[in-house]
C-alpha positions in Angstrom: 45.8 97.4 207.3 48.7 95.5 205.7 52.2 97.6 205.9 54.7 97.8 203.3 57.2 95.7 205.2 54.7 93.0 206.0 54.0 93.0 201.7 57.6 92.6 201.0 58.4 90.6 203.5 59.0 87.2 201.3 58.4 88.9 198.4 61.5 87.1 196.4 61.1 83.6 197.7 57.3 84.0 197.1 58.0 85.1 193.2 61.2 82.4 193.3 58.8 79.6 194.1 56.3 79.9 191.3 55.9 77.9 188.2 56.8 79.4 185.2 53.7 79.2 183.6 52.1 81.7 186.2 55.4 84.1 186.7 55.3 87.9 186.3 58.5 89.2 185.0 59.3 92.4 185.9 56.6 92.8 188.5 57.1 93.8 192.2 55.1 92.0 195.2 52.5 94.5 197.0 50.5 92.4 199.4 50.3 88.7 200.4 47.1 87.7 201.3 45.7 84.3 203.0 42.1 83.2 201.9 40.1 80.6 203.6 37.1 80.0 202.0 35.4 77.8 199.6 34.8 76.8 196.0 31.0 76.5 194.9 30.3 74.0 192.3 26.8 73.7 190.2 25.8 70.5 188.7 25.4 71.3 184.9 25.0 69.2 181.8 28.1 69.4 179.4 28.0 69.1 175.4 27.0 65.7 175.5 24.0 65.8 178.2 26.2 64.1 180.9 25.7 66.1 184.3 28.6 67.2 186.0 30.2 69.5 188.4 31.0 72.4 187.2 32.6 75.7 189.2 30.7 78.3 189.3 32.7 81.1 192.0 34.8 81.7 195.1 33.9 82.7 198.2 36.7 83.3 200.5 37.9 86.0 203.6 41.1 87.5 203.1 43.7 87.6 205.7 46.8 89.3 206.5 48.6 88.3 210.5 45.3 86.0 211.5 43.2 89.7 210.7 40.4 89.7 208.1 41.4 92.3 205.6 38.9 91.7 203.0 37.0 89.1 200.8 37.4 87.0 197.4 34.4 86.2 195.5 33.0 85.5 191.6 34.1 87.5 189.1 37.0 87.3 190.2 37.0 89.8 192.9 39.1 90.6 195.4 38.2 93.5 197.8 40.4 95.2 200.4 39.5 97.0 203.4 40.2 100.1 202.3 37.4 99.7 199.2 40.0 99.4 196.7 39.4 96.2 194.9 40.4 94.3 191.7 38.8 91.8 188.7 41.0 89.6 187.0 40.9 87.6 184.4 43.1 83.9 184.3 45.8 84.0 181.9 47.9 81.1 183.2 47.7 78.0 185.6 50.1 75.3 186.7 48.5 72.3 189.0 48.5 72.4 192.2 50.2 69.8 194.5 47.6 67.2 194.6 44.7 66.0 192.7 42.4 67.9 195.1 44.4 70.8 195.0 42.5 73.6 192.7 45.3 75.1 190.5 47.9 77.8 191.3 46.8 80.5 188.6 48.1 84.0 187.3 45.2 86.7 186.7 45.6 89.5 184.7 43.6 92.5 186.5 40.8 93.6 184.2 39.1 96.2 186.2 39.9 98.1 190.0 37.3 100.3 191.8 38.7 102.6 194.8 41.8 104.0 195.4 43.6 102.3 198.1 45.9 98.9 198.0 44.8 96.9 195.5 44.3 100.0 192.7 47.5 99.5 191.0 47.4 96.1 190.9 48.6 94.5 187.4 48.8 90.6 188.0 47.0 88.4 191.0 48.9 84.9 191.3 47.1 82.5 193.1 50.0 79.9 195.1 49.7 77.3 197.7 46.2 76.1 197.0 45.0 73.4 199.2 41.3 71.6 198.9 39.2 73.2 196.6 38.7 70.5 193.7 35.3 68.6 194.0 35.0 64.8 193.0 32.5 62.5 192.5 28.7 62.7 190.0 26.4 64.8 190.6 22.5 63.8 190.3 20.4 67.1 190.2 20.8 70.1 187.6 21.0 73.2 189.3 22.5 71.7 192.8 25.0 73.6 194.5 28.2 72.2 196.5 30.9 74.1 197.9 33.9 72.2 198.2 36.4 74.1 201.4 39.8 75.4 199.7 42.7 77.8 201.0 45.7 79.6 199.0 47.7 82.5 199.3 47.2 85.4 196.8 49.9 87.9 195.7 49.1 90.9 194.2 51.7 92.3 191.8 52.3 95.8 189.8 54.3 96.6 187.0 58.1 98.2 187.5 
């Protein structure tokens, strides 16, 4: 289990560092989580019949000191060890450092099941994203591709 002074450890260089475009005034750092995981990509036709990659969810392991402390998956999810969990829903991006970076986002939480960490979670800011972004055509509708990613997620609340 995370501790409180493992959460706010970094907790105002982590907020200091992020874009404005993903920033949550007003909101105090709970948990700092690493994910390692990847992004999975289905090859789709768009409006005008072109196929191309398009994402279609996460799957990812949370960790806190090297530990697995829970998992990241579609919806979004995010679910802690404790079976507290959280949904979000994006309500702002900035890009991430390169072209294959996916983007650093800011999730508003839409939903929480369980009690524990994660139940009082207001905002979910995705930072330090590296990998993720899958190039290139794709040839069959309906084939899958994961492209590997990491990035940090803080969890915020209100006050």
């Amino acid at each position: 289990m995370v501790t409180l002074s493992l959460c706010v450890a970094g907790a105002f260089s982590a907020l200091a560092q992020v874009p404005d475009a993903i920033a949550a005034p007003g909101e105090r750092q709970i948990a700092k989580l690493h994910a390692e995981g990847a992004q999975v990509y289905e090859c789709k036709a768009d409006a005008s019949g072109k196929l191309t990659w398009t994402f279609r969810e996460p799957i990812a392991t949370l960790m806190a000191d090297g530990k697995t402390v829970g998992r990241h998956y579609a919806g979004p999810n995010w679910e802690y060890s404790d079976g507290s969990a959280v949904v979000g829903k994006v309500t702002g991006n900035a890009p991430g450092t390169t072209a294959k970076d996916i983007p650093w986002l800011r999730l508003e939480a839409a939903s929480h099941r369980g009690s524990g960490m994660l139940s009082g979670v207001t905002t979910v800011q995705r930072i330090n994203t590296v990998g993720g972004t899958l190039g290139g055509t794709c040839s069959g509708a309906g084939t899958l591709q994961s492209e590997p990613y990491s990035a940090d997620y803080v969890f915020l609340r209100k006050g």
